[in-house]
C-alpha positions as CSV (number, residue, x, y, z in Angstrom):
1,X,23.1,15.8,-27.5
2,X,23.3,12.0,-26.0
3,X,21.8,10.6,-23.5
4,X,24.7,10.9,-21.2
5,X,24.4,14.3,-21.2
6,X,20.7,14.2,-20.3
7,X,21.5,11.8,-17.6
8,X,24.2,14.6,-15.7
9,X,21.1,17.2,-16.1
10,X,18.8,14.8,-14.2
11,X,21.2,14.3,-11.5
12,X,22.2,17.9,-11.0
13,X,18.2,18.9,-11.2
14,X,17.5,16.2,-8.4
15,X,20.5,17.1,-6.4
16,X,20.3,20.9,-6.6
17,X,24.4,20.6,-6.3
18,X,26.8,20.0,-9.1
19,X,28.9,18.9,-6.4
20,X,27.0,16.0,-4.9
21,X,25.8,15.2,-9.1
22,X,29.7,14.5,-9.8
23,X,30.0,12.1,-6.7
24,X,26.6,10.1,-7.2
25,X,28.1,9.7,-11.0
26,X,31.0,8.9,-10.4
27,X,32.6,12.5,-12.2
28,X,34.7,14.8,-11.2
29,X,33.0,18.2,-11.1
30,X,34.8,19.5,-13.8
31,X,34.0,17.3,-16.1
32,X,30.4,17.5,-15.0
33,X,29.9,21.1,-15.8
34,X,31.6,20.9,-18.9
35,X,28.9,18.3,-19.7
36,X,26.4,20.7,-19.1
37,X,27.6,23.4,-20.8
38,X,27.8,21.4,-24.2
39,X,24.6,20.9,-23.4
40,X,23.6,24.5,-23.1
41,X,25.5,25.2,-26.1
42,X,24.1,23.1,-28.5
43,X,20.6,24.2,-27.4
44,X,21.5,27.6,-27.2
45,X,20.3,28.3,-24.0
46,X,21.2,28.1,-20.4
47,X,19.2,25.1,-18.5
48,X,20.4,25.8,-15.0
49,X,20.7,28.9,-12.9
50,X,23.9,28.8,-10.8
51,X,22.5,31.0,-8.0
52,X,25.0,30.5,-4.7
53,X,25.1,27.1,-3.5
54,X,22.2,26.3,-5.2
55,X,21.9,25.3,-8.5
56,X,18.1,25.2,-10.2
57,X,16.6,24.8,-13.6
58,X,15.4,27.2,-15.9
59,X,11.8,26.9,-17.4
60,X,13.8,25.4,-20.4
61,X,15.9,23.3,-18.0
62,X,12.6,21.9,-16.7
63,X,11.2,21.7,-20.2
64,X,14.2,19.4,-21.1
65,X,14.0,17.5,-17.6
66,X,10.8,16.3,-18.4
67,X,11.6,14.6,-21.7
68,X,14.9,13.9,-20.8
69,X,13.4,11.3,-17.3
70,X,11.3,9.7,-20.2
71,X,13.8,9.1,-22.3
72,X,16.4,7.8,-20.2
73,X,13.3,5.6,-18.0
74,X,12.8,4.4,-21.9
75,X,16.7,3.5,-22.8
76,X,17.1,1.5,-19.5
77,X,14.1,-0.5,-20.5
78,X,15.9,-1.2,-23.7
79,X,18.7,-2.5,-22.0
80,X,16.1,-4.5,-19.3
81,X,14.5,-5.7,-22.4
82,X,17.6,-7.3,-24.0
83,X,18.9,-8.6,-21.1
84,X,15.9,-10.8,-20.5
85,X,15.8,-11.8,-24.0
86,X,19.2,-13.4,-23.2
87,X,18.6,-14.9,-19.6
88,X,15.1,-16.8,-20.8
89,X,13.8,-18.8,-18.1
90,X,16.7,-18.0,-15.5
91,X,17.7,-14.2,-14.6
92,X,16.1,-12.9,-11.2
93,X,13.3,-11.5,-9.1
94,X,13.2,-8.6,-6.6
95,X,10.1,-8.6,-4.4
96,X,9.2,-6.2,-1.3
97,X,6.3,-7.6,0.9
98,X,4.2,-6.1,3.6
99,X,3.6,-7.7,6.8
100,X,0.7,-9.8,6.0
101,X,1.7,-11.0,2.6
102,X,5.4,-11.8,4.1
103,X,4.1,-14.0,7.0
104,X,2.3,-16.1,4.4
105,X,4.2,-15.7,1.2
106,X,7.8,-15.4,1.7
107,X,9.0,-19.4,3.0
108,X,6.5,-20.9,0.7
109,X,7.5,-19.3,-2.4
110,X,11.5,-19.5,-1.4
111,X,10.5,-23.3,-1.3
112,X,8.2,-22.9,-4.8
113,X,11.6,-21.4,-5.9
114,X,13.9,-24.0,-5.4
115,X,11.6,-26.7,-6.2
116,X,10.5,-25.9,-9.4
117,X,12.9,-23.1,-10.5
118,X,16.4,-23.3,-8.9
119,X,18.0,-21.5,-11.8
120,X,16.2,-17.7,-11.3
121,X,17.3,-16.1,-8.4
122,X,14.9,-14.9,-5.5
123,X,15.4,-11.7,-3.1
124,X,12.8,-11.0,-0.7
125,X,12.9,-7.7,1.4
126,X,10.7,-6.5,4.0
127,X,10.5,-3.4,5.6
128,X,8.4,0.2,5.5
129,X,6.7,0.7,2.8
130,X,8.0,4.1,1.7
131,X,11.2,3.0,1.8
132,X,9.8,-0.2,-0.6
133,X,8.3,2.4,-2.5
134,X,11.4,4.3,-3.4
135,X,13.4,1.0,-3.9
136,X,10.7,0.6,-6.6
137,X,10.8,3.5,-8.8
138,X,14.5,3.0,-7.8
139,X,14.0,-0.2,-9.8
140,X,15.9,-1.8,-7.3
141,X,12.7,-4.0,-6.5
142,X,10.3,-5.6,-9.7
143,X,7.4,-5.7,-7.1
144,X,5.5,-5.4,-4.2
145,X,2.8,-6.5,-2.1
146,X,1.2,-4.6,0.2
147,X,-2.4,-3.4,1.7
148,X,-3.8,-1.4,-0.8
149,X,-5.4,0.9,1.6
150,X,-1.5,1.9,2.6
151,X,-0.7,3.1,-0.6
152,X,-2.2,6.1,-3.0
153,X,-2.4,6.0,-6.5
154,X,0.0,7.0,-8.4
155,X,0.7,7.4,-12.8
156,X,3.6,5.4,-12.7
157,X,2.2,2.7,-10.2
158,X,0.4,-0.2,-11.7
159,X,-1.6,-1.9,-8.7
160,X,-3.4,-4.8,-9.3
161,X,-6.1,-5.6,-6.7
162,X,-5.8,-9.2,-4.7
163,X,-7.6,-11.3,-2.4
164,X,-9.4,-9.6,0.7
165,X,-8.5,-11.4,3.8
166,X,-10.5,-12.3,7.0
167,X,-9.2,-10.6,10.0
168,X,-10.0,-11.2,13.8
169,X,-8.5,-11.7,17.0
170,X,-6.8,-15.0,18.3
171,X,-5.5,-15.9,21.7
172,X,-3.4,-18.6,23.0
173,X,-5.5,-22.0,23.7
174,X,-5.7,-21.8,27.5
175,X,-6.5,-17.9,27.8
176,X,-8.7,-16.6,30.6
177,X,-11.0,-15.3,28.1
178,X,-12.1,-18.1,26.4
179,X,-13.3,-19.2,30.6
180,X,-16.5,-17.8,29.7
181,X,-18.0,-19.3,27.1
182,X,-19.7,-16.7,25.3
183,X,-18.7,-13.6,22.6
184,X,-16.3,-11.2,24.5
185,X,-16.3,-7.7,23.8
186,X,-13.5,-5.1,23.3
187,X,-13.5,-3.8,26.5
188,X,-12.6,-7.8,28.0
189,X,-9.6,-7.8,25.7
190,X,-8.4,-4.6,26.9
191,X,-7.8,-6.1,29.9
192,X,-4.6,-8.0,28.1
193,X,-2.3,-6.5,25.8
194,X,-3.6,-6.2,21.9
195,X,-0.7,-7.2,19.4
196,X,-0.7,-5.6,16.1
197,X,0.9,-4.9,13.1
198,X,0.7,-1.3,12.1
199,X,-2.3,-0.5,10.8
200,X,-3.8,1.9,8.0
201,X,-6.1,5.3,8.9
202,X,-9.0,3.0,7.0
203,X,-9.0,-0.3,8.9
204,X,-8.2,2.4,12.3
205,X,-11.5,4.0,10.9
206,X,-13.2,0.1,10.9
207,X,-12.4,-0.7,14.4
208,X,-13.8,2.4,15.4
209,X,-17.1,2.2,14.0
210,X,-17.1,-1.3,14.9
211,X,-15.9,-0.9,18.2
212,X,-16.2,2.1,19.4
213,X,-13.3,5.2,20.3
214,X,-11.8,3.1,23.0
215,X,-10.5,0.5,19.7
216,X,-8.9,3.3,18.1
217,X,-5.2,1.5,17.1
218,X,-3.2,4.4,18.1
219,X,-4.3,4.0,21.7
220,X,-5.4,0.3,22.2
221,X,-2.7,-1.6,20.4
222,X,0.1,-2.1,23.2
223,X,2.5,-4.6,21.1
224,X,3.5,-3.0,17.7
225,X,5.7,-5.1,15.1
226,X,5.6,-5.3,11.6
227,X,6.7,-9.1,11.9
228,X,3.3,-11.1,12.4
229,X,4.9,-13.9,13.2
230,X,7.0,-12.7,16.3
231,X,3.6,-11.4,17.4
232,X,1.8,-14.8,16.8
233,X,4.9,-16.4,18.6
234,X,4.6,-14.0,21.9
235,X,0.5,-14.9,21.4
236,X,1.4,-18.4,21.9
237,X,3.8,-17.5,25.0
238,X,1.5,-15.1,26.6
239,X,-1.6,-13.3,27.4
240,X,-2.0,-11.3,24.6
241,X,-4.0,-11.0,22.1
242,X,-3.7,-10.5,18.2
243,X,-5.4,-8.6,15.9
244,X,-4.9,-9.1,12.4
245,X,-5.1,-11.4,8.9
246,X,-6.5,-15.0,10.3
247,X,-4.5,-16.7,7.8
248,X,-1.2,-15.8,9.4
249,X,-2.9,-17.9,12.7
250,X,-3.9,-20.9,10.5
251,X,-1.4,-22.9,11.7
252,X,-1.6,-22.7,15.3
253,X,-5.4,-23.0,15.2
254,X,-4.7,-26.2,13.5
255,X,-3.0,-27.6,16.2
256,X,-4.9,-26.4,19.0
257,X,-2.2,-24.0,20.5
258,X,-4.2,-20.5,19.1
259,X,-7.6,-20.1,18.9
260,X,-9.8,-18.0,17.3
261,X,-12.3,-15.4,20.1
262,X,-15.6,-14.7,19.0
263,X,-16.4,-11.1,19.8
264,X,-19.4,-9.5,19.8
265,X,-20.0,-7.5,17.5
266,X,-17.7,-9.8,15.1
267,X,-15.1,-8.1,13.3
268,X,-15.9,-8.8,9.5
269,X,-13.7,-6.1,7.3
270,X,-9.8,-7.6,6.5
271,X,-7.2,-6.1,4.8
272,X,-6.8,-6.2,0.7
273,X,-3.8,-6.9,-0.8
274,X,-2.4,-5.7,-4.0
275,X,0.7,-6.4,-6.4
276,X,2.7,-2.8,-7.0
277,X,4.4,-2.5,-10.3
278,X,6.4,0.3,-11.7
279,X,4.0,0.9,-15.1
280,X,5.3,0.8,-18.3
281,X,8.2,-1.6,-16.9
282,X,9.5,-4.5,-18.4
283,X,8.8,-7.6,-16.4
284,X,11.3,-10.3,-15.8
285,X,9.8,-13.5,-17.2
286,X,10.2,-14.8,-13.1
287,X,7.2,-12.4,-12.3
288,X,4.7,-14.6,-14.2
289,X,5.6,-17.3,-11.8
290,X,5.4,-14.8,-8.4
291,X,1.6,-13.5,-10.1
292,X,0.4,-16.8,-10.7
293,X,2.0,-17.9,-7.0
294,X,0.5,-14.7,-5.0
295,X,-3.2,-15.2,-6.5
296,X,-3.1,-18.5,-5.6
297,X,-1.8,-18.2,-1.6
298,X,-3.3,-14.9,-0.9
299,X,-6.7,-17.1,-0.2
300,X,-8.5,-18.0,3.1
């Protein structure tokens, strides 16, 4: 038995096909199955039923899955482990970010990056956080960060709990609204369209009970984008009206061209962001530097 072997079981139990196994490893099916059957041989039994087009484990087959994912999760961290031994300081980091945490994260730390560390490499992605979330048990990404109320615990997840943020609604400087001087209520900025970035069932939940049903997200929020800052830049341009992380607006309340509306009732409850690691992973020395970075930017 080798770990090869246990490597062609894995792919054939998560493909169901010995067909589409060979292709994803690069084998030709032959060789594939006779893989297998060493396998079966030397443990004496058979591991997978070959039942039509369909191929499934046995209860031993699943038996020997189970070890084998651990075992195989282990030997690549061997290899991980070595091969940062040998880079040091350099090698690379793979980061996904949410919405929030890439409007206010990703150019500051690519300048951090090429300040102070021009020899590790940086790749930022964006993007829905399922697919983030496969690209990280993939081990295609070292980490994410994301609103923790977006994500559910999981054994092989290590989330460490960040800064919560202060969220509100912010309009450009000349907007009717702000004509009246006083707190406006929800139902004044439904008169202009509500930009957002998707939002979780909890903070949809907070709005409501703040609000009332008529702030429900599904139905109020008219300008959806997971970019905040194409919906702070149409904010600027327009009459709408954002709802999100303050911290994303800092800049253009700074210079006068956004401004913050009070409402009334206030909206007090922001979003909490947490770093995602794959547990039990080896990090890349690099991922020091992105911790240290995120707990210090993820502040109001």
């Amino acid at each position: 038995m080798n770990l090869r072997q246990l490597e062609h079981l894995l792919a054939v139990a998560e493909t169901g096909s010995f067909s589409r196994a060979a292709e994803q490893l690069h084998l030709t099916q032959s060789a594939l199955s006779r893989s297998i059957q060493v396998l079966e041989d030397e443990l004496g039994a058979r591991l997978i039923d070959r039942t039509g087009k369909r191929n499934e484990l046995t209860p031993l087959g699943e038996a020997v899955a189970a070890r084998a994912r651990r075992m195989v999760f282990d030997a690549a961290e061997l290899r991980r482990s070595a091969e940062l031994l040998k880079e040091g300081s350099v090698g690379a980091i793979r980061v996904g970010l949410g919405s929030g945490p890439g409007a206010m994260l990703t150019t500051p730390f690519l300048v951090h990056m090429a300040q102070q560390r021009p020899g590790v490499r940086v790749s930022i992605t964006s993007g829905a956080i399922e697919l983030q979330l496969v690209q990280l048990r993939q081990r295609t990404l070292d980490a994410l960060v994301i609103e923790v109320r977006n994500i559910a615990p999981a054994p092989d997840l290590t989330i460490e709990r960040l800064a919560e943020m202060r969220a509100g609604f912010v309009c450009r400087s000349g907007h009717p609204l702000l004509r009246a001087g006083r707190p406006v209520s929800f139902d004044d900025m439904l008169r202009y369209p509500l930009a957002s970035t998707p939002l979780s069932t909890e903070v949809a939940h907070t709005l409501v009970d703040r609000f009332g049903p008529r702030a429900d997200p599904q139905q109020a929020v008219s300008l959806r984008c997971d970019d905040i800052m194409s919906l702070i830049e149409t904010v600027k341009a327009s009459d709408a009206i954002y709802l999100g992380i303050m911290a994303a607006a800092r800049a253009g309340i700074a210079t006068g061209q956004l401004v913050k509306l009070a409402t009334d009732p206030e909206l007090i409850n922001g979003p909490r962001f947490a770093l995602v690691t794959l547990a039990g992973r080896t990090e890349a020395p690099a991922m020091g530097l992105f911790r240290q970075f995120v707990t210090e930017r993820l502040r109001d």
